[in-house]
KEVOLUM-76705 format. One record per residue (C-alpha): x, y, z; residue number from 1; chain. Coordinates in Angstrom, 1 decimal. Layout:
<sites>
x X; y Y; z Z; k NUM; c A
...
</sites>
This chain:
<sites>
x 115.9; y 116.0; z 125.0; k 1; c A
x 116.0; y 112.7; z 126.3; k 2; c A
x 113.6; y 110.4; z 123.9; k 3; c A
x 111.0; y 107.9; z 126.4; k 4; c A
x 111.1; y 104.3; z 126.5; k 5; c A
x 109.7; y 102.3; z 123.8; k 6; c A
x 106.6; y 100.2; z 124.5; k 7; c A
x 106.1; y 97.8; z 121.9; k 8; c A
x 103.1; y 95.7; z 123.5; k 9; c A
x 100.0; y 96.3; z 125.2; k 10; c A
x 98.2; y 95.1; z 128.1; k 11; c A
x 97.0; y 92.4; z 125.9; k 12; c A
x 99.7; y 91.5; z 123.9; k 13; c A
x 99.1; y 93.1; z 120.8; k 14; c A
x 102.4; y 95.3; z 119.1; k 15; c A
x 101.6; y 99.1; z 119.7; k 16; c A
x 102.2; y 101.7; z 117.4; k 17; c A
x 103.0; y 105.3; z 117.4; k 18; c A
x 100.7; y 107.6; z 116.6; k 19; c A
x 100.4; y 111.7; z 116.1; k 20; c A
x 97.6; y 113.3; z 118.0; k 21; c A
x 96.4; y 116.3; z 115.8; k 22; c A
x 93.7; y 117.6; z 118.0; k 23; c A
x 93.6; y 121.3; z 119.1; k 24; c A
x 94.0; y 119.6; z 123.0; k 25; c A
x 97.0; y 117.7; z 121.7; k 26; c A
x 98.4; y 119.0; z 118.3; k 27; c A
x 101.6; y 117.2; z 117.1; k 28; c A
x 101.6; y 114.9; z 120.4; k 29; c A
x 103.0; y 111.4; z 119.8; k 30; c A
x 101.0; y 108.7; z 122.0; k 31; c A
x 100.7; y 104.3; z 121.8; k 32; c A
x 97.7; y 102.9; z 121.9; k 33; c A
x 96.1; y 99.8; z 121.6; k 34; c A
x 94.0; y 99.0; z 118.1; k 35; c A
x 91.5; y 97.2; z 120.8; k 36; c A
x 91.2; y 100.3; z 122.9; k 37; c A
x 87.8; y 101.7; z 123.0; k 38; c A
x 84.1; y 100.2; z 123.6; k 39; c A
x 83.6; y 99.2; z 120.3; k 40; c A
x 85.3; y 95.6; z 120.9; k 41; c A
x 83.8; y 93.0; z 123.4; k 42; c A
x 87.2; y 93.5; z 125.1; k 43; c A
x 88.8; y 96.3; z 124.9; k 44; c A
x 92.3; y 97.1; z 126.2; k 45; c A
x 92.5; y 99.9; z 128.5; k 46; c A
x 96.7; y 100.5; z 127.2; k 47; c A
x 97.3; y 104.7; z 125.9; k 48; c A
x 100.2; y 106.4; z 126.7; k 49; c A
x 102.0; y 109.5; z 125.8; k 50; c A
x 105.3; y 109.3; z 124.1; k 51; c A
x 105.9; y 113.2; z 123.6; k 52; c A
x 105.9; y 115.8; z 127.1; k 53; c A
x 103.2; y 118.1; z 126.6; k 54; c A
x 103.9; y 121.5; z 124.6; k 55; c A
x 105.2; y 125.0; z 126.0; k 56; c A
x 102.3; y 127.3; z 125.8; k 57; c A
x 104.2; y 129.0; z 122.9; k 58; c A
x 104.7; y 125.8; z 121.1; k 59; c A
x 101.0; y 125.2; z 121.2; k 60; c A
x 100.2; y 128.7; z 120.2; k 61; c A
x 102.1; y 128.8; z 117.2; k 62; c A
x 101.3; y 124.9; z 116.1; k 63; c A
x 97.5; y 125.7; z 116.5; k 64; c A
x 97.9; y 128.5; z 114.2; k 65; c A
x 99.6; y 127.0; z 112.0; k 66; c A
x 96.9; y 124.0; z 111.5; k 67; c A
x 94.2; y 126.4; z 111.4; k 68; c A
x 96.7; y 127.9; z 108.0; k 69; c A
x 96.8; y 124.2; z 106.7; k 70; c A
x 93.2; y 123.3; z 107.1; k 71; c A
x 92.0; y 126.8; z 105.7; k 72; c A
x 94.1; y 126.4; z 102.9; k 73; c A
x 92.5; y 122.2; z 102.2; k 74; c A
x 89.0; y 123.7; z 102.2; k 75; c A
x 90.1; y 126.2; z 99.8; k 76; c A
x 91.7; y 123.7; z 97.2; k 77; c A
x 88.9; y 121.3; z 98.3; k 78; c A
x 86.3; y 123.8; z 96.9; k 79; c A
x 88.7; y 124.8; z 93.7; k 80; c A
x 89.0; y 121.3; z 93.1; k 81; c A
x 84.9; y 121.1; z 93.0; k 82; c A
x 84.3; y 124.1; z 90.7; k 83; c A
x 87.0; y 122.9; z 88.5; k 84; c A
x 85.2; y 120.1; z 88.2; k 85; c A
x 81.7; y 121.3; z 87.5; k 86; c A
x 83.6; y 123.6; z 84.4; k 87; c A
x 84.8; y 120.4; z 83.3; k 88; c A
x 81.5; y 118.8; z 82.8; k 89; c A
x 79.5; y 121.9; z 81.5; k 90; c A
x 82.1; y 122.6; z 78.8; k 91; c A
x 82.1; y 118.9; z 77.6; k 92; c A
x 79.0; y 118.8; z 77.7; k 93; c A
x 78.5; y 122.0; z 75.5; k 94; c A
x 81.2; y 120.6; z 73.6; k 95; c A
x 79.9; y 116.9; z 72.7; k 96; c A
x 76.0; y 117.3; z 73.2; k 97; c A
x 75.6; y 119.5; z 70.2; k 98; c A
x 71.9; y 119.5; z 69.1; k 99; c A
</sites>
């Protein structure tokens, strides 16, 4: 595959750099952007563009269930990671707190 063109400034002048979409629209799609773009700034710059081609409908079937897999999987040691903790603190303090 032939790789794109580099764009290393914006519409403005500022240095671009290249991101990874991870959206379930756009999973895994590298894009450059502008850290003005947006209406949060007084100015913003209107400069996005994608850097990857968009995905084969098999590609995007398979990568969208595969980040479904990761982000079960973070919630899961997200919650261990919790109880863990609250063990942690009831045992010391059953431990040290001795009456």
């Amino acid at each position: 595959m032939e790789m794109p063109e580099v764009i290393s400034v914006c519409y403005c002048g500022n240095t671009v750099k290249l991101n990874t979409s991870w959206s379930n629209n756009n999973p895994s799609n590298r894009f450059f952007w502008c850290k003005k773009f947006g209406s949060r700034f007084r100015k913003p710059c209107r400069f996005f563009t994608w850097f990857d081609p968009p995905l084969t409908p098999r590609s995007r079937i398979v990568l969208l269930g595969l980040l479904k897999k990761v982000r079960t999987l973070e919630n899961a040691r997200r919650t261990e990671r919790k109880t863990w903790f609250f063990v942690f603190v009831f045992v010391t303090v059953l431990l040290f707190f001795k009456p």
